[in-house]
VOMI-369877 format. One record per atom (N, C-alpha, C): residue in three letters; z, y, x. Coordinates in steps of 0.1 Angstrom, whole numbers, plus 5000, padded with zeros to 4 digits. Each point is the difference from the previous one (the first is absolute). Layout:
N
AlaZYX/...
# end
This chain:
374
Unk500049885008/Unk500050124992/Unk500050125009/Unk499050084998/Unk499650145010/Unk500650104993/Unk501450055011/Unk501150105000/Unk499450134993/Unk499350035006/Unk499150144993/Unk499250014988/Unk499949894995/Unk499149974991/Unk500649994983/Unk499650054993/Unk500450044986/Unk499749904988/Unk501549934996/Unk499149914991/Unk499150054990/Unk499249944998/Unk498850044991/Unk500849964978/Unk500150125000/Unk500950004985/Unk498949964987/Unk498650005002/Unk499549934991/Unk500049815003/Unk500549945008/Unk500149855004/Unk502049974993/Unk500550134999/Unk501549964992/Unk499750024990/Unk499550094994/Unk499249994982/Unk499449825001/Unk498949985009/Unk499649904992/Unk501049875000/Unk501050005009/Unk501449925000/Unk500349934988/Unk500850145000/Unk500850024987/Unk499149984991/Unk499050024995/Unk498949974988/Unk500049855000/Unk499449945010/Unk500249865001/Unk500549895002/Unk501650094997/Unk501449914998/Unk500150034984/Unk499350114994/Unk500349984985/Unk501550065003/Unk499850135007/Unk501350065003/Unk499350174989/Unk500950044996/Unk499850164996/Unk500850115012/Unk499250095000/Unk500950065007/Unk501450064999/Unk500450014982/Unk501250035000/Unk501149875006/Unk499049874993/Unk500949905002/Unk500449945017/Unk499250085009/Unk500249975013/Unk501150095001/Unk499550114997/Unk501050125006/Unk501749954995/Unk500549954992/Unk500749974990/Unk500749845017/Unk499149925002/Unk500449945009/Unk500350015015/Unk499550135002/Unk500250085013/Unk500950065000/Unk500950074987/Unk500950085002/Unk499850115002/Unk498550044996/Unk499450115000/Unk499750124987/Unk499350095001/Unk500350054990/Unk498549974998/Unk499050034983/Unk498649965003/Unk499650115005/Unk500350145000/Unk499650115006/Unk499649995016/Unk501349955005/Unk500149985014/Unk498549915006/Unk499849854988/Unk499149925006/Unk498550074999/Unk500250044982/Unk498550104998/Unk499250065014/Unk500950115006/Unk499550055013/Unk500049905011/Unk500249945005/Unk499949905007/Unk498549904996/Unk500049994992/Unk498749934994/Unk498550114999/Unk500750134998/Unk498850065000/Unk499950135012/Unk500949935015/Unk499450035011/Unk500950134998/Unk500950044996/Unk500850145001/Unk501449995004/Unk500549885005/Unk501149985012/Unk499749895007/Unk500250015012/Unk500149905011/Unk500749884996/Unk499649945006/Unk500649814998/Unk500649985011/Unk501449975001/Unk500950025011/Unk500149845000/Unk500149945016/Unk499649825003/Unk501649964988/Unk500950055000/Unk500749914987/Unk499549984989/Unk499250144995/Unk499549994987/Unk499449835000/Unk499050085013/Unk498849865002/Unk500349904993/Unk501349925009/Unk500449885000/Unk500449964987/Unk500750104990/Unk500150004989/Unk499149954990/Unk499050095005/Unk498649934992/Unk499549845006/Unk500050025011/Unk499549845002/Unk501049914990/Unk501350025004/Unk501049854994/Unk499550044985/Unk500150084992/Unk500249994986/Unk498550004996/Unk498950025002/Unk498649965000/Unk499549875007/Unk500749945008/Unk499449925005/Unk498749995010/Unk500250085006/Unk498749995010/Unk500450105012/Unk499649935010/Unk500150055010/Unk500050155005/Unk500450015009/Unk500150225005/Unk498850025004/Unk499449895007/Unk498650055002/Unk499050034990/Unk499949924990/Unk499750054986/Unk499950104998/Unk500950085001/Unk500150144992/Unk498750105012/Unk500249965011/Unk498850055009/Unk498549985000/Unk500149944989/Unk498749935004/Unk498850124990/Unk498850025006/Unk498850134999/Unk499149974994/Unk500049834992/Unk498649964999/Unk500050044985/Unk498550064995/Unk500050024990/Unk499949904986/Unk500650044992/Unk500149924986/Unk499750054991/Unk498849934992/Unk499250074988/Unk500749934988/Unk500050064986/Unk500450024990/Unk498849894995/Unk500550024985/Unk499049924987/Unk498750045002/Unk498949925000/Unk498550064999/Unk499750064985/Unk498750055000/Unk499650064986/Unk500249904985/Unk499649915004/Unk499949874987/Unk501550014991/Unk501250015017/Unk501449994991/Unk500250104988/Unk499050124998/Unk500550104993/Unk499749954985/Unk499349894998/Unk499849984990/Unk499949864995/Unk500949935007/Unk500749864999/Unk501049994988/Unk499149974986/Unk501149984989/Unk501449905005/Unk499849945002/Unk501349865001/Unk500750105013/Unk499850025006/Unk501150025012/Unk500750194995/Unk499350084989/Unk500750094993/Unk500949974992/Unk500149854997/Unk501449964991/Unk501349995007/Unk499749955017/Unk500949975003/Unk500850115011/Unk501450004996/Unk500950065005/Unk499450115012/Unk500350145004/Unk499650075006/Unk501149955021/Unk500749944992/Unk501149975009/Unk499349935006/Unk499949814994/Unk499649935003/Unk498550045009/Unk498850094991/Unk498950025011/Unk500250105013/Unk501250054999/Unk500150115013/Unk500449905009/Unk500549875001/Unk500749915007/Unk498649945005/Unk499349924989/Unk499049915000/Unk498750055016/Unk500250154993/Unk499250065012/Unk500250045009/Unk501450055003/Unk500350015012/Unk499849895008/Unk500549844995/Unk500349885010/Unk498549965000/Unk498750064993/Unk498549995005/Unk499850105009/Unk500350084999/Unk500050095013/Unk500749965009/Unk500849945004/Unk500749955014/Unk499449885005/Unk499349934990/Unk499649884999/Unk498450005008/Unk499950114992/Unk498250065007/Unk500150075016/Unk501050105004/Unk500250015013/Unk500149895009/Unk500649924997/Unk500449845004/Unk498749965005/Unk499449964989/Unk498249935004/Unk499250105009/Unk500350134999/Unk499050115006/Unk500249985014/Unk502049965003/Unk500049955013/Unk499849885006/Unk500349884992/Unk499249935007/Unk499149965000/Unk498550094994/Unk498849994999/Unk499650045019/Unk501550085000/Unk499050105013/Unk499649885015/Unk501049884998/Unk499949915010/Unk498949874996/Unk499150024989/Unk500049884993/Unk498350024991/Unk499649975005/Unk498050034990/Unk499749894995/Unk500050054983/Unk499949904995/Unk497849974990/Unk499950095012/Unk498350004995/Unk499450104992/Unk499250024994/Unk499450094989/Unk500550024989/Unk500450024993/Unk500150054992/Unk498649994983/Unk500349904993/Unk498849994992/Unk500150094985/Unk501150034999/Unk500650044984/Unk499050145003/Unk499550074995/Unk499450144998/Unk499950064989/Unk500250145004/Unk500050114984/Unk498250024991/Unk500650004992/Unk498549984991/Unk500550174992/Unk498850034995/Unk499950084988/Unk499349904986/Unk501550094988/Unk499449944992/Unk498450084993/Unk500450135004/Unk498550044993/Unk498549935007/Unk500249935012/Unk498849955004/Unk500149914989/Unk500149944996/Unk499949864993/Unk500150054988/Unk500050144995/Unk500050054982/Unk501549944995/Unk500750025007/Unk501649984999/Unk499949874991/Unk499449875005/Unk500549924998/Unk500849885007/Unk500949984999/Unk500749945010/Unk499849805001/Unk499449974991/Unk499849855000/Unk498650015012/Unk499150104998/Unk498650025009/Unk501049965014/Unk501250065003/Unk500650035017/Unk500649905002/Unk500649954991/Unk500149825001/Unk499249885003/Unk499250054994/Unk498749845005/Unk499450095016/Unk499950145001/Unk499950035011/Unk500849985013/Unk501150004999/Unk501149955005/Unk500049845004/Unk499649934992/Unk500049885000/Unk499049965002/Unk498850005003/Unk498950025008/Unk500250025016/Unk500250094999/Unk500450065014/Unk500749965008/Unk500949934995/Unk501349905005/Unk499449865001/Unk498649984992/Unk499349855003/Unk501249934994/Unk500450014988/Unk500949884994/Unk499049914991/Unk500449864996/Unk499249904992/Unk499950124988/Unk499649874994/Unk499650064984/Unk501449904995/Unk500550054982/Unk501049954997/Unk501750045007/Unk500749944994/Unk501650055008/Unk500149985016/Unk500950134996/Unk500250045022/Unk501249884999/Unk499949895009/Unk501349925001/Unk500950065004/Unk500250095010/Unk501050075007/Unk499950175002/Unk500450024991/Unk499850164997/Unk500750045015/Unk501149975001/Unk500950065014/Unk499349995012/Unk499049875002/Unk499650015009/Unk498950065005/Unk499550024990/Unk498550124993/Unk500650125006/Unk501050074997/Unk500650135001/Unk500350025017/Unk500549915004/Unk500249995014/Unk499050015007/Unk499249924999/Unk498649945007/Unk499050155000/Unk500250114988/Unk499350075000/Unk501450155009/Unk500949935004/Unk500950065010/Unk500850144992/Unk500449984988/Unk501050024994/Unk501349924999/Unk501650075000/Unk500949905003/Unk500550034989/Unk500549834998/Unk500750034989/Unk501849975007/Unk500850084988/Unk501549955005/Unk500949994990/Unk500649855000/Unk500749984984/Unk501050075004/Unk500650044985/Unk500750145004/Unk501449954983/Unk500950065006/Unk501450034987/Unk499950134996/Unk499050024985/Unk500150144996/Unk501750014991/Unk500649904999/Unk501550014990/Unk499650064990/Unk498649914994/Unk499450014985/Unk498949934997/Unk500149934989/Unk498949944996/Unk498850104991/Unk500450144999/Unk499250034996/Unk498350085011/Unk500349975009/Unk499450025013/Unk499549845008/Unk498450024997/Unk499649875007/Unk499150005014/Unk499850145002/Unk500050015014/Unk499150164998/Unk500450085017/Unk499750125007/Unk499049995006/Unk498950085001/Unk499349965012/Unk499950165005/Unk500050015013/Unk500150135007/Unk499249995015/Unk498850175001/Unk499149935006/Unk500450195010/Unk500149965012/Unk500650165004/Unk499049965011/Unk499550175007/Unk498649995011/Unk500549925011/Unk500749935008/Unk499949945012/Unk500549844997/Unk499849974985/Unk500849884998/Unk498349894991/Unk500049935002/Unk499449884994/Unk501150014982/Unk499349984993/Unk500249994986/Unk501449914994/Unk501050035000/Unk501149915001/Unk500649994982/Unk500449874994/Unk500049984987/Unk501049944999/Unk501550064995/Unk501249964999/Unk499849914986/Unk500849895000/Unk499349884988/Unk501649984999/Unk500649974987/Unk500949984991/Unk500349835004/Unk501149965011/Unk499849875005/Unk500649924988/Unk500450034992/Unk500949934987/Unk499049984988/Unk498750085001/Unk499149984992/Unk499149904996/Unk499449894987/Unk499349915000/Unk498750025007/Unk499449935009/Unk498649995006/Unk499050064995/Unk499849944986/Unk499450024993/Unk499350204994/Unk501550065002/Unk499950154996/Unk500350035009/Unk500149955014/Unk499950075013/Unk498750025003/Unk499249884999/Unk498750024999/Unk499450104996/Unk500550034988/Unk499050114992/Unk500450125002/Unk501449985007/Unk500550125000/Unk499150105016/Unk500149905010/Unk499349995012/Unk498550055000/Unk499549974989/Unk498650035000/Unk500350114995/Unk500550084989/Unk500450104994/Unk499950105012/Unk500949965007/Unk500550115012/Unk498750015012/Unk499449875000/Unk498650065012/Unk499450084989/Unk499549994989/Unk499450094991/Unk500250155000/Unk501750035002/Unk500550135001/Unk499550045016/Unk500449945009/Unk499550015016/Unk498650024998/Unk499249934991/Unk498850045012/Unk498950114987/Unk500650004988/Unk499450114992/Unk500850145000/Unk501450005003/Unk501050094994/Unk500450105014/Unk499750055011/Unk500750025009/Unk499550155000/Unk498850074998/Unk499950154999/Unk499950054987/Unk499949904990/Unk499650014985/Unk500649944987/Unk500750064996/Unk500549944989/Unk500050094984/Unk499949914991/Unk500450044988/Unk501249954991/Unk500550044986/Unk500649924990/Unk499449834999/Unk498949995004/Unk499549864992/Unk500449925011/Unk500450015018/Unk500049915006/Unk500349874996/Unk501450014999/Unk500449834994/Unk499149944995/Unk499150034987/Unk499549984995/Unk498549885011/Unk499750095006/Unk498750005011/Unk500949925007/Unk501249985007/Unk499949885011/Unk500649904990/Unk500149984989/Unk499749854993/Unk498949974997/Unk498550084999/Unk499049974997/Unk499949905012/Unk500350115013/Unk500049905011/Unk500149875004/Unk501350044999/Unk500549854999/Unk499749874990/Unk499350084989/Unk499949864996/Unk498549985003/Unk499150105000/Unk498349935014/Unk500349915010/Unk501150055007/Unk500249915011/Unk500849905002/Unk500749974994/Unk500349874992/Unk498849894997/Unk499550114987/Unk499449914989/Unk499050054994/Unk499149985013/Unk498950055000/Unk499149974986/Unk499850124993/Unk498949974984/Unk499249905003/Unk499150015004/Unk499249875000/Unk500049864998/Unk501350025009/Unk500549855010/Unk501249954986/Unk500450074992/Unk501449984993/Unk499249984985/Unk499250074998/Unk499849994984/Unk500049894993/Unk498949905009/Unk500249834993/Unk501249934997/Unk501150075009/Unk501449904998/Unk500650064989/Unk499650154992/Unk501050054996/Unk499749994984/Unk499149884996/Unk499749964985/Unk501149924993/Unk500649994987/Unk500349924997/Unk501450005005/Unk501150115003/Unk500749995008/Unk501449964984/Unk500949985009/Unk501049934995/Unk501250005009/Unk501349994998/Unk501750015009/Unk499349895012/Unk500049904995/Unk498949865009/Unk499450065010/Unk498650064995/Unk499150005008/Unk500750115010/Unk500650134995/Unk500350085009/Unk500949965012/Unk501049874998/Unk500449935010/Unk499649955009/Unk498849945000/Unk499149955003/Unk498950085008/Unk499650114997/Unk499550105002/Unk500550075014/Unk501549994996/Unk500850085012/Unk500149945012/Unk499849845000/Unk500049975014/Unk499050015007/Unk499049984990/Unk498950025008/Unk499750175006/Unk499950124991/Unk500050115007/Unk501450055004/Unk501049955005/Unk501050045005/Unk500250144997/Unk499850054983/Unk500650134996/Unk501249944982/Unk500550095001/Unk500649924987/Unk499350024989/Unk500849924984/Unk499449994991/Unk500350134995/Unk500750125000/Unk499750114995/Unk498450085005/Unk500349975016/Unk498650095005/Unk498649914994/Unk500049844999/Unk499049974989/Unk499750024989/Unk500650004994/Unk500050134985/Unk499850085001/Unk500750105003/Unk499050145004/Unk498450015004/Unk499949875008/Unk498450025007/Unk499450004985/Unk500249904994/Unk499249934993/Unk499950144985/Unk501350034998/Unk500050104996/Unk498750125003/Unk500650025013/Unk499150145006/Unk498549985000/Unk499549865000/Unk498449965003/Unk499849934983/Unk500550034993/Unk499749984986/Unk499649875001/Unk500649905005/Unk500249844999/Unk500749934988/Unk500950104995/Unk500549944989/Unk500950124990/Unk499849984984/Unk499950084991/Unk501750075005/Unk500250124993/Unk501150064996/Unk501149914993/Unk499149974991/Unk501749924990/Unk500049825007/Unk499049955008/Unk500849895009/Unk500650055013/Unk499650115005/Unk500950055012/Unk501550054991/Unk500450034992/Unk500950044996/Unk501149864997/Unk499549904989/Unk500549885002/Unk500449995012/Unk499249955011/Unk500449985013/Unk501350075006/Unk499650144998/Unk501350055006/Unk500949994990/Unk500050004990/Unk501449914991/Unk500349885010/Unk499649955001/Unk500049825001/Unk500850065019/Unk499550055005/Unk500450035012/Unk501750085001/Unk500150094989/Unk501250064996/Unk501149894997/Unk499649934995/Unk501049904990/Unk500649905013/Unk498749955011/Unk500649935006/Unk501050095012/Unk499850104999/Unk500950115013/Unk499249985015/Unk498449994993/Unk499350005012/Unk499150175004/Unk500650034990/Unk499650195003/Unk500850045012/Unk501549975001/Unk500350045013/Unk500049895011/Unk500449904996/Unk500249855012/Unk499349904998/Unk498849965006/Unk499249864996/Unk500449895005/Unk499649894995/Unk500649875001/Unk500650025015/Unk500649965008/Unk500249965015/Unk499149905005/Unk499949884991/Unk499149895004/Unk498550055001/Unk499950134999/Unk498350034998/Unk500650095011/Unk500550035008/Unk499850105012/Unk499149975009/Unk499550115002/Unk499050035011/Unk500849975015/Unk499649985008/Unk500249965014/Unk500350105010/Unk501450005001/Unk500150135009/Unk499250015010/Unk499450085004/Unk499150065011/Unk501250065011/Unk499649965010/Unk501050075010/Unk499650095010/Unk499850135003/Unk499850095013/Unk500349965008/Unk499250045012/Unk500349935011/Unk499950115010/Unk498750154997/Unk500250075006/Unk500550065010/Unk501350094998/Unk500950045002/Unk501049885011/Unk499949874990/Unk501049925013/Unk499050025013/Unk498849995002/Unk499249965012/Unk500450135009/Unk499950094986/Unk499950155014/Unk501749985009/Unk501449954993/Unk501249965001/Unk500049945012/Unk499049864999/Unk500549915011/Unk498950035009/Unk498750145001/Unk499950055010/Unk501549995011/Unk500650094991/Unk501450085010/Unk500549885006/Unk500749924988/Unk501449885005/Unk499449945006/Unk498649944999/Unk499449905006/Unk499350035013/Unk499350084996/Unk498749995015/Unk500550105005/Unk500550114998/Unk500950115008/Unk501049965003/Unk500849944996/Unk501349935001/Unk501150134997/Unk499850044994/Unk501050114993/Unk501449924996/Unk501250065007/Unk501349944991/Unk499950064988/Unk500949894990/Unk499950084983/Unk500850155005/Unk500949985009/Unk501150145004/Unk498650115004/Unk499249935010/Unk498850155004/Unk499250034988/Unk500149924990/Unk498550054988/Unk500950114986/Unk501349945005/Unk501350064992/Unk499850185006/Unk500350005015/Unk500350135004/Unk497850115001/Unk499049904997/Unk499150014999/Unk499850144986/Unk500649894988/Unk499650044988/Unk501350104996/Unk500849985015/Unk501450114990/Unk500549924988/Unk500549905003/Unk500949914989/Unk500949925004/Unk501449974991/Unk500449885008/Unk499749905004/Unk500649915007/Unk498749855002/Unk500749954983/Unk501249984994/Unk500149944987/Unk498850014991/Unk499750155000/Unk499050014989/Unk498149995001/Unk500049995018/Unk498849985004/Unk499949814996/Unk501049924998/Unk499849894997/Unk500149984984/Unk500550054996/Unk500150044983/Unk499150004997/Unk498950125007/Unk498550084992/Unk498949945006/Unk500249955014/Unk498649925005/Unk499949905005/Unk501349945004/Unk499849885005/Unk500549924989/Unk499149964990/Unk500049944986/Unk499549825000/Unk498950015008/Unk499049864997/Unk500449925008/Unk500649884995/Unk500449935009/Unk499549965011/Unk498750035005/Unk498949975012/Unk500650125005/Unk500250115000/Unk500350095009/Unk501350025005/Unk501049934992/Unk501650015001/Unk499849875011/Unk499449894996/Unk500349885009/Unk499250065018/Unk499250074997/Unk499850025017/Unk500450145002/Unk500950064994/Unk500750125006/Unk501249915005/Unk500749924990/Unk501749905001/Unk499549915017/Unk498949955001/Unk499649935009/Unk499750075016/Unk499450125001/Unk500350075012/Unk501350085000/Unk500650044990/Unk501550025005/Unk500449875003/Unk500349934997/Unk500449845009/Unk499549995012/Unk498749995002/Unk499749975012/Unk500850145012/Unk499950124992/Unk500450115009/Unk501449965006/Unk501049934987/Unk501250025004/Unk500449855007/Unk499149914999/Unk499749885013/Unk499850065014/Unk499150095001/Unk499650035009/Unk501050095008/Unk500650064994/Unk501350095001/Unk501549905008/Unk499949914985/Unk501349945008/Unk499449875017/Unk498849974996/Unk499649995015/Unk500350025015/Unk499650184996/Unk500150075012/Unk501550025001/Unk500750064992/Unk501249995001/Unk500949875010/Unk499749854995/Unk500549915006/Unk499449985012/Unk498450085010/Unk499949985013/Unk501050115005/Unk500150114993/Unk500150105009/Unk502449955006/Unk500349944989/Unk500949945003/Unk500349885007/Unk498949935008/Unk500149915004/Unk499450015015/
# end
């Protein structure tokens, strides 16, 4: 920590934000008044090394932390007009996005040791395409050279085109994933890890839809436009219409494994491509209410978790081929090592050879130790 150097008071805003701390309610744990912390936060008193320390222990993060210069971008344009995430708690999203913004600095640094290739996801305009968004879908998916019919592996689609994805605890189900795309970062898509496959899926395609139509242009209708999206890229018209005759609770089960979207998003298609009348789509969704498959579908019909892998690779760059201690990628990222194993060392393939060169380290330790005594 450099003596001369000033912590940087917008990195204790994002702290405190991303402990789901208020600032009265910090101040309140400091023994402070909020007056006192107000100016402190907004750069109009000095931060004296006790304050510091103060803030590290009751935030949880290191003193270096608070120094840290790198820049952190807010909600993109699309957030402004995100119905479902306007319902929930202002608390809860000041939290949600702060810990994406720390989460995004994170990757920005260890992108800097680490190339993970081109970059395929790109911004489209919708007015080229007469603002229709199912046209940027089959374009999309063209372009990406996918079969014809269901993507088997949507996650690995997203990756491969070098977007990351990162299962994430929004502490709500009404939130099924963020995607946030800032200039020196690859396209990163925080995904609801509690969430069924099935509406991660759609939710996933939703969000490249906002990424690659929504980023200098938006309207009222977005939502709207990245479900067209999502459901082209899914379920592509052409390729979907034959299946979607004759449908029934049955067939839509049936339906679902094969396009690995659920039986609400089959309905709708079928719906939206005039496959099937008003008053049997209505039955249906009776029949779907009654069984309580409007909010939760069978379990036995779940879609197959998809797993990222991303993110672990760029990880066991460091632990692995760098040989980074979890303690160096800890004092790296400005975190404790507790919570650097909390947030990233998650997959058991990357815990088992981080756990395995600390072993070997601390073999090789008690080693030398027993020559140098003998």
């Amino acid at each position: 920590m450099a003596n001369n150097k000033k912590p940087n008071t917008r990195m204790l805003i994002l702290a405190r934000e991303s402990r789901g701390i208020t600032q009265q309610d910090l101040a309140k744990k400091l023994g402070v008044t909020q007056g006192w912390l107000s100016r402190i936060e907004g750069g109009l008193r000095s931060v004296q090394k006790e304050d510091l320390m103060k803030f590290s222990e009751m935030l949880n993060y290191p003193p270096e932390f608070f120094f840290l210069e790198d820049k952190v971008y807010g909600p993109g344009l699309s957030e402004l007009f995100h119905r479902k995430r306007q319902s929930v708690q202002n608390k809860l999203i000041t939290t949600i996005y702060a810990q994406i913004g720390i989460r995004s600095l994170h990757i920005q640094r260890l992108l800097n040791g680490v190339n993970i290739g081109t970059v395929y996801i790109k911004h489209v305009e919708l007015d080229d395409f007469e603002g229709n968004p199912a046209d940027i879908a089959r374009v999309v998916r063209a372009s990406w050279r996918l079969p014809k019919g269901p993507i088997q592996n949507l996650v690995n689609v997203i990756e491969d085109a070098r977007g990351i994805i990162i299962p994430f605890d929004f502490n709500s189900a009404s939130i099924d994933a963020i995607s946030h795309w800032q200039p020196e970062l690859p396209p990163l898509f925080f995904i609801n890890k509690f969430t069924p496959m099935d509406r991660v899926r759609f939710t996933l395609s939703h969000e490249l839809g906002h990424i690659i139509m929504h980023q200098s242009y938006v309207n009222a209708d977005i939502e709207h436009q990245a479900d067209q999206f999502a459901a082209e890229f899914l379920m592509p018209e052409k390729e979907i219409r034959p299946y979607l005759a004759d449908l029934s609770l049955e067939k839509l089960a049936t339906l679902k494994q094969y396009w690995h979207v659920s039986m609400n998003a089959l309905l709708h298609r079928a719906s939206d491509l005039g496959e099937i009348t008003p008053r049997h789509a209505r039955t249906l969704w009776t029949q779907l209410g009654k069984a309580g498959y409007r909010t939760r579908e069978p379990r036995e019909l779940d879609v197959p978790r998809e797993k990222p892998s991303l993110l672990n690779e760029i990880l066991q760059t460091y632990l692995v081929d760098m040989k980074y201690s979890v303690k160096e990628l800890a004092r790296y990222l400005c975190l404790f090592e507790h919570e650097i194993r909390n947030t990233y060392i998650t997959s058991d393939r990357l815990a088992l050879e981080t756990d395995k060169k600390a072993a070997i380290k601390e073999a090789e330790r008690i080693i030398s130790d027993f020559h140098k005594n003998t």
